[in-house]
C-alpha positions as CSV (number, residue, x, y, z in Angstrom):
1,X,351.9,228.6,120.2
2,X,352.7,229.5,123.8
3,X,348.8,231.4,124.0
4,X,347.5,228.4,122.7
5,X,348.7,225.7,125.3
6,X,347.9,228.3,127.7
7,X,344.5,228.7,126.4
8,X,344.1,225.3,127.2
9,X,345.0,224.7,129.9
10,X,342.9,227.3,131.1
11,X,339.5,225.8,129.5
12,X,340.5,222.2,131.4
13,X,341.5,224.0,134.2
14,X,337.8,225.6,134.0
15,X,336.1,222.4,133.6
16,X,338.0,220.8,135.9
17,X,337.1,222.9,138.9
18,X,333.2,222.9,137.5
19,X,333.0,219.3,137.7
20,X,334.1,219.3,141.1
21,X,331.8,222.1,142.5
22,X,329.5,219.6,141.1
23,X,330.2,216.4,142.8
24,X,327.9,215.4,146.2
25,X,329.9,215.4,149.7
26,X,327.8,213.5,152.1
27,X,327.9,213.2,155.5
28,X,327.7,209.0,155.2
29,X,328.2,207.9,152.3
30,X,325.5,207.1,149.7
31,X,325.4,204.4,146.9
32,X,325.7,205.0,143.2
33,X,321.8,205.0,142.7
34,X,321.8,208.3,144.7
35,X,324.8,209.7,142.9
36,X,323.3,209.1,139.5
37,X,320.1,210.6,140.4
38,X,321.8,213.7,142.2
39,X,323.8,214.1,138.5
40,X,321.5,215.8,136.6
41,X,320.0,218.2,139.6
42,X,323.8,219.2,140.4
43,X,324.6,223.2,139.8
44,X,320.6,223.5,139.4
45,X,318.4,226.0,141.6
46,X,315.2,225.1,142.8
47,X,312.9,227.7,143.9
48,X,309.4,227.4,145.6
49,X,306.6,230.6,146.6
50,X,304.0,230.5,149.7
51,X,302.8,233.6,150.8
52,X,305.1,234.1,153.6
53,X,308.6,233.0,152.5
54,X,310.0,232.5,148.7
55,X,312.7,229.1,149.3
56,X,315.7,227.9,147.8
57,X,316.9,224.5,146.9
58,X,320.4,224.0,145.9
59,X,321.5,220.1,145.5
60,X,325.4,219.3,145.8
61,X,326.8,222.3,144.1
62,X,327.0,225.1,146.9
63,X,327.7,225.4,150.5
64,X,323.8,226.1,150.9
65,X,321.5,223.2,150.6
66,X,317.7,225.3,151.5
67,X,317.4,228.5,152.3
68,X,314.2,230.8,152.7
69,X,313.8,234.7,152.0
70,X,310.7,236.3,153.6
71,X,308.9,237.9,151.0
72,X,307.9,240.8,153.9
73,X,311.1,242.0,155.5
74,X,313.2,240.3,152.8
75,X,314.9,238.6,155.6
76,X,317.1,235.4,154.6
77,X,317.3,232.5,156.6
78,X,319.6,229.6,156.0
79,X,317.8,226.4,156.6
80,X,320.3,223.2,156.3
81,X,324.0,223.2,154.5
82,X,324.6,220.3,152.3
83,X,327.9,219.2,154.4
84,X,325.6,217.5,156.2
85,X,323.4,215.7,153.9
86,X,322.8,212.0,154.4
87,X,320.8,210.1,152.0
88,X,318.2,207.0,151.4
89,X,316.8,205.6,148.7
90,X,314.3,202.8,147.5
91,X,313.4,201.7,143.9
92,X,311.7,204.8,142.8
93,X,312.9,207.5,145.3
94,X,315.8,208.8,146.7
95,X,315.0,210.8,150.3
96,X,317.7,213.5,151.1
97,X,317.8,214.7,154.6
98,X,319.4,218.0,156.3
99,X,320.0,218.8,159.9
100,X,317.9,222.0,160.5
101,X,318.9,225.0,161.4
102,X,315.7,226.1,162.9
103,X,314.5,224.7,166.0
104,X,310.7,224.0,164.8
105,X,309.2,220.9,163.3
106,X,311.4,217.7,163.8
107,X,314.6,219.7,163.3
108,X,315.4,217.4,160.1
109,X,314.8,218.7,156.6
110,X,313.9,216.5,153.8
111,X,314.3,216.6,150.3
112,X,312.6,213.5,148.4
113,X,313.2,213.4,144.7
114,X,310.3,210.9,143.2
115,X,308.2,209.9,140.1
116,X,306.1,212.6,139.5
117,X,302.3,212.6,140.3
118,X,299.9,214.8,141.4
119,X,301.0,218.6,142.3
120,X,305.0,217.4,142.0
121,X,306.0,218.0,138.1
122,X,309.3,216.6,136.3
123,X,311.8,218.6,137.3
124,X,310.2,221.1,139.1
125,X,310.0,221.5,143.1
126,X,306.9,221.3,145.0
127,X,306.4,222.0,149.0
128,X,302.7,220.8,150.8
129,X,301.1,223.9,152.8
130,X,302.0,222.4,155.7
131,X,304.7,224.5,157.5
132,X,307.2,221.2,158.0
133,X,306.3,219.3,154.9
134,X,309.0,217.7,152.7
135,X,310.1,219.4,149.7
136,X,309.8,217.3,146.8
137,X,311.4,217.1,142.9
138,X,309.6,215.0,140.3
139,X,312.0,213.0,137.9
140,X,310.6,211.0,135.3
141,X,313.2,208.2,135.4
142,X,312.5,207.3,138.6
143,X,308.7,206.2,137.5
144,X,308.2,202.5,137.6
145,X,308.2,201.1,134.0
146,X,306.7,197.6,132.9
147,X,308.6,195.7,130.2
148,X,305.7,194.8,128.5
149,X,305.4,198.6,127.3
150,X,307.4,199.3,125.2
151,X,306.9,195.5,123.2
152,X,302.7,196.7,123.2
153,X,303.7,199.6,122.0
154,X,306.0,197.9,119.3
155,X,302.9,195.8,118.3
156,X,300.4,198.9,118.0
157,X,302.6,200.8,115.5
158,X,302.8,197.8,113.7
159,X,299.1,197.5,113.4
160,X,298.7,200.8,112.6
161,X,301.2,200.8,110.2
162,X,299.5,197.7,108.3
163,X,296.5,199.3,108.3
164,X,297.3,202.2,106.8
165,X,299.0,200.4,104.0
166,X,295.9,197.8,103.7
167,X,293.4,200.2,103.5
168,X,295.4,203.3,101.8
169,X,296.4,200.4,98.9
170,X,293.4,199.5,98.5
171,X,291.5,203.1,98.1
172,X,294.8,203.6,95.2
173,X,294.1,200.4,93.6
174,X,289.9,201.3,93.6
175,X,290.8,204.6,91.9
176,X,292.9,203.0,89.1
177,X,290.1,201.0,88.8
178,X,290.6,197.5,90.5
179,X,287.3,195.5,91.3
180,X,286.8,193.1,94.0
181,X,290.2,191.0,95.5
182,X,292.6,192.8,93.2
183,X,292.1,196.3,94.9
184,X,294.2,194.4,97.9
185,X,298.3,196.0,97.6
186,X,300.2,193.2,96.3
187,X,297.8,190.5,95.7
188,X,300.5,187.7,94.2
189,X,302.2,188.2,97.6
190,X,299.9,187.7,99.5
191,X,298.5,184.8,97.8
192,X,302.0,183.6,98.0
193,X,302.1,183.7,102.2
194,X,298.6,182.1,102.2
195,X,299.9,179.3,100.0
196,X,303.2,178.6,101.9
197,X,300.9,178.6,104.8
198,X,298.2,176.3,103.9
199,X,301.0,173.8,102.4
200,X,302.9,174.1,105.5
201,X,299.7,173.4,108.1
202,X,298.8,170.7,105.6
203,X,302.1,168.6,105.8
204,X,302.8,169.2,109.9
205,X,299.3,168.9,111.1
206,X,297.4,166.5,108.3
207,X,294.6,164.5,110.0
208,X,293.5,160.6,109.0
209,X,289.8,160.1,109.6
210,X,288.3,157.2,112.0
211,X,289.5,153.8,111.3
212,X,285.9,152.9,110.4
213,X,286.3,155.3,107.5
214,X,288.8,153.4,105.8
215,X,287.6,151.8,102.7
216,X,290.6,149.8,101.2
217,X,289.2,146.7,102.8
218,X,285.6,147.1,101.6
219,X,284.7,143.5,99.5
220,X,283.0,143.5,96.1
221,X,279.8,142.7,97.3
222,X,279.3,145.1,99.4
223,X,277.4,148.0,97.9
224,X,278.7,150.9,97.0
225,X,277.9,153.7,99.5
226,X,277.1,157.2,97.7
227,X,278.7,160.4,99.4
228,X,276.4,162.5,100.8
């Protein structure tokens, strides 16, 4: 009993000092949009190729935010630490920027994590050929999403999905040997909507003809006009 509670105690232990390698220290502090994003990238290594330097990208989890190894002398090179990380965000991006440890370019590292397009790929990290161009991690979540989509896309499995019952009920009903309106699926039903529909447009939207068409107060000797 005693191995068990120690057992335990050992796995939330365990846990416990994962989850906290895990969490983002930032130099200022940065609002829950940033944190959520940072979640699932957290413990993660990203790594990049040129043909000069092979880089690292570690978000959060370890005391190394970028580093580069040179693919020649196999020389590593510590680039920014992520103690010092300070962050900025708009509605589809999140910017994370590093002090650098280098003294070229603008001495700031950046890190943007955006909707992916072009050469930047969900989840994958992407670097210009520029020597002081950002790096940059594609998320999907972060692409702009219109609420009409999902509703249009509602409305074209319907479609399909009532044409394929049309068409496939009527190709059974031909082979069973229907002819003509009974190869539709469920004729009676249908008829049945077409009724309550006619009998409904019929009593909310019944039109009177002109005034002049009104023959209850046609006299006796008038002659009888024949309908056309």
């Amino acid at each position: 009993m005693l191995i068990r509670y120690f057992s335990i105690f050992l796995i939330a232990f365990i846990f416990a000092v994962e989850s906290k390698e895990h969490v983002c220290n930032f130099k200022s502090s940065a609002n829950s949009y940033v944190q959520n994003i940072l979640q699932k990238f957290s413990g993660k290594n990203f790594s990049i190729f040129d043909s000069e330097y092979s880089y690292t990208v570690n978000l959060c989890s370890e005391k190394i935010a970028i580093s580069r190894l040179s693919t020649n002398s196999h020389f590593e090179e510590t680039l920014a630490f992520n103690a010092q990380m300070t962050s900025s965000n708009g509605d589809s991006w999140a910017m994370l920027t590093y002090p650098s440890e280098r003294d070229t370019c603008d001495e700031i590292i950046s890190v943007m994590i955006r909707c992916p397009t072009g050469n930047v790929k969900n989840g994958q990290l992407y670097r210009g050929d520029e020597e002081c161009s950002p790096f940059e991690i594609g998320d999907n979540s972060l692409c702009p999403r219109s609420g009409w989509s999902q509703f249009w896309i509602f409305i074209l499995i319907f479609i399909c999905t009532f044409a394929l019952y049309f068409f496939g009920g009527c190709l059974i009903n031909r082979l069973k040997g229907a002819q003509g309106r009974n190869q539709i699926p469920h004729l009676a039903f249908w008829v049945w909507i077409g009724d309550g529909f006619a009998n409904a447009a019929n009593k909310f939207c019944r039109c009177h003809g002109f005034p002049e068409d009104d023959r209850s107060q046609i006299s006796a000797h008038d002659e009888a006009i024949l309908p056309i």
